[in-house]
C-alpha positions in Angstrom: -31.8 0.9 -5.1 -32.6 -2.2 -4.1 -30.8 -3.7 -0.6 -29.0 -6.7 -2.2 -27.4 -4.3 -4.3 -26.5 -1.8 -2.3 -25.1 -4.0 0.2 -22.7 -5.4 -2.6 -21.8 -2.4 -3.9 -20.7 -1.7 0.1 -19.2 -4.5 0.1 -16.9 -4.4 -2.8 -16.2 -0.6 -2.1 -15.2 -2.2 1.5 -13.0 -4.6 -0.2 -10.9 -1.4 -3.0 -10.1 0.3 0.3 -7.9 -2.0 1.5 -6.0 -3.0 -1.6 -4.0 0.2 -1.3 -2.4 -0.1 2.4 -0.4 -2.6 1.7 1.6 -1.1 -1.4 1.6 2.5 0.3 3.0 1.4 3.7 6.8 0.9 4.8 8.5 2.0 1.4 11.2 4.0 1.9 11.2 7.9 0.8 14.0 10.5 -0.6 14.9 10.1 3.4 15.0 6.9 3.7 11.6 7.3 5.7 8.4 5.1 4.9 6.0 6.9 2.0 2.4 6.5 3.3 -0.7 6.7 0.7 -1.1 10.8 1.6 1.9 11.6 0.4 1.5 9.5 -2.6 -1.9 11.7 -3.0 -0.5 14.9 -2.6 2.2 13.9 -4.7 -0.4 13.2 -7.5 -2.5 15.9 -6.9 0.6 18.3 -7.7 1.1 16.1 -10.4 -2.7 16.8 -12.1 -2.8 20.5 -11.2 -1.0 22.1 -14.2 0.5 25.4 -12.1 2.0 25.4 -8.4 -0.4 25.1 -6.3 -1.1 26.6 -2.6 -2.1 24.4 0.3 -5.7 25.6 0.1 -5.6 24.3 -3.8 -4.2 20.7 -2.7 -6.9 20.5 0.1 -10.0 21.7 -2.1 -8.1 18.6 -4.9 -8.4 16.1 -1.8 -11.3 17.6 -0.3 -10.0 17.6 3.2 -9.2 20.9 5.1 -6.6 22.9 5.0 -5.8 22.3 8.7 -5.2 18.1 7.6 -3.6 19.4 4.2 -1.1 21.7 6.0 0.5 18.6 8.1 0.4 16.2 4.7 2.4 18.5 3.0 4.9 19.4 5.6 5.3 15.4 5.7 5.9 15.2 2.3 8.1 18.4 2.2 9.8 16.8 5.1 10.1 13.3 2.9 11.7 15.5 0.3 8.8 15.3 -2.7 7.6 18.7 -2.4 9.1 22.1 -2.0 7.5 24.6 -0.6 8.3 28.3 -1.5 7.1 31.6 -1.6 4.8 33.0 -4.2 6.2 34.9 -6.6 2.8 37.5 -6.9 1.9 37.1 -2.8 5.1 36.6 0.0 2.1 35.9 2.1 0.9 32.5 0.2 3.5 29.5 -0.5 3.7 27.6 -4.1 4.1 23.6 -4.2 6.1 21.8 -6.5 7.4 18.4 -6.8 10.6 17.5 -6.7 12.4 15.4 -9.1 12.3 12.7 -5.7 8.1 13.8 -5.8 8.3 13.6 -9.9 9.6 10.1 -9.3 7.1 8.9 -6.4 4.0 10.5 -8.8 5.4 8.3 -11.9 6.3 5.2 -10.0 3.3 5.0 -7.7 0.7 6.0 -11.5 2.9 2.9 -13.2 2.2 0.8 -10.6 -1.8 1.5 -10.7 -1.5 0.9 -14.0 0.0 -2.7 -13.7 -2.3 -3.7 -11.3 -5.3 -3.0 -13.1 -4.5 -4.9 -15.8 -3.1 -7.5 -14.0 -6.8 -7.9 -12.1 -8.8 -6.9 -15.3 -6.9 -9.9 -17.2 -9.3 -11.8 -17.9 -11.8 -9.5 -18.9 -13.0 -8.2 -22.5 -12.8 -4.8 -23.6 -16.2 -3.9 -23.3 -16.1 -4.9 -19.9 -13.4 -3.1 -19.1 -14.9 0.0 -21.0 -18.2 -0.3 -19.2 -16.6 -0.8 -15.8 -14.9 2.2 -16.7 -17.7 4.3 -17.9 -19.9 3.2 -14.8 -16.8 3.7 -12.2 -16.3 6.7 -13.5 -19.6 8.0 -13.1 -20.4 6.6 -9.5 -17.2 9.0 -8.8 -18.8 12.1 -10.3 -21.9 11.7 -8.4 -19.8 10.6 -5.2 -17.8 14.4 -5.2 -20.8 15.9 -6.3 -22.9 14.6 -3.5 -20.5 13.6 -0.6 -22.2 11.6 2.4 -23.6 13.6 4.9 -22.6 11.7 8.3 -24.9 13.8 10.4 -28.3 12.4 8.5 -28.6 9.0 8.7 -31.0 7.5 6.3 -34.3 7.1 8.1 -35.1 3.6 7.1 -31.7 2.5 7.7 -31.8 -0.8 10.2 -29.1 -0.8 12.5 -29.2 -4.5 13.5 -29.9 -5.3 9.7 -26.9 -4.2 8.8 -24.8 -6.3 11.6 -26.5 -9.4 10.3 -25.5 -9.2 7.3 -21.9 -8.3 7.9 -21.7 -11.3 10.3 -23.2 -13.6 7.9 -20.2 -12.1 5.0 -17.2 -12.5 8.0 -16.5 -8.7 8.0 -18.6 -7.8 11.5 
């Protein structure tokens, strides 16, 4: 891949990050609590997975551990989107489950993504749309398949390259 590119694509990955904070941030809950993005995750992740899921199933969806998983759930449980109950084939595991509050928060938070991608696609064609699509879509597949490794640095990676060009772009 050639620098230029890559740096762009960094860039502009940089840049999708931060367009959820905002929205995620300081909304009240069932509690009248603020909702924060990993709730709104574990929310849709219950949401996608088509049986009650345990913890273990939620962090393998996620792919964080079970340890991080454990204390998102309890905050949404505490939040009042998820319940948490015994399994009905093992006492020893738990089952989650949204509640309608969680059903709610899934829906509103999937409308909302909805709206805003069309409200930045606007202006584009349906090709471009498709394509971005397709192309998203597949940089995801190979991103789970192959997560970053942040023990290896790249061997021809240039340390004070990099801060040059993130000064020169305002983001250093």
């Amino acid at each position: 891949m050639q620098r230029s590119a890559a740096r762009t694509i960094d860039e502009a990955l940089i840049k999708m990050r931060r367009i959820w904070a905002p929205v995620t941030t300081g909304r009240p809950g069932a509690n009248r609590r603020p909702v924060d993005l990993s709730t709104v995750l574990v929310a849709d992740a219950l949401r996608r997975i088509p049986w009650s899921p345990s913890v273990k199933e939620i962090a393998q969806h996620l792919g964080v551990t079970q340890t991080t998983t454990s204390r998102l759930v309890a905050r949404a449980v505490d939040a009042g989107f998820v319940v948490k109950r015994p399994a009905a084939d093992d006492v020893r595991r738990s089952e989650l489950a949204l509640t309608p509050s969680g059903v709610q928060l899934s829906q509103a938070s999937m409308s909302f993504r909805f709206s805003y991608l069309e409200q930045v696609t606007r202006g584009w064609s349906d090709a471009e749309i498709t394509t971005f699509a397709t192309l998203l879509q597949r940089f995801a597949t190979e991103v789970v398949a192959h997560p970053p490794d942040p023990t290896r640095p790249r061997e021809d990676f240039d340390p004070s390259a990099a801060r040059s060009a993130s000064s020169s772009t305002g983001d250093g």
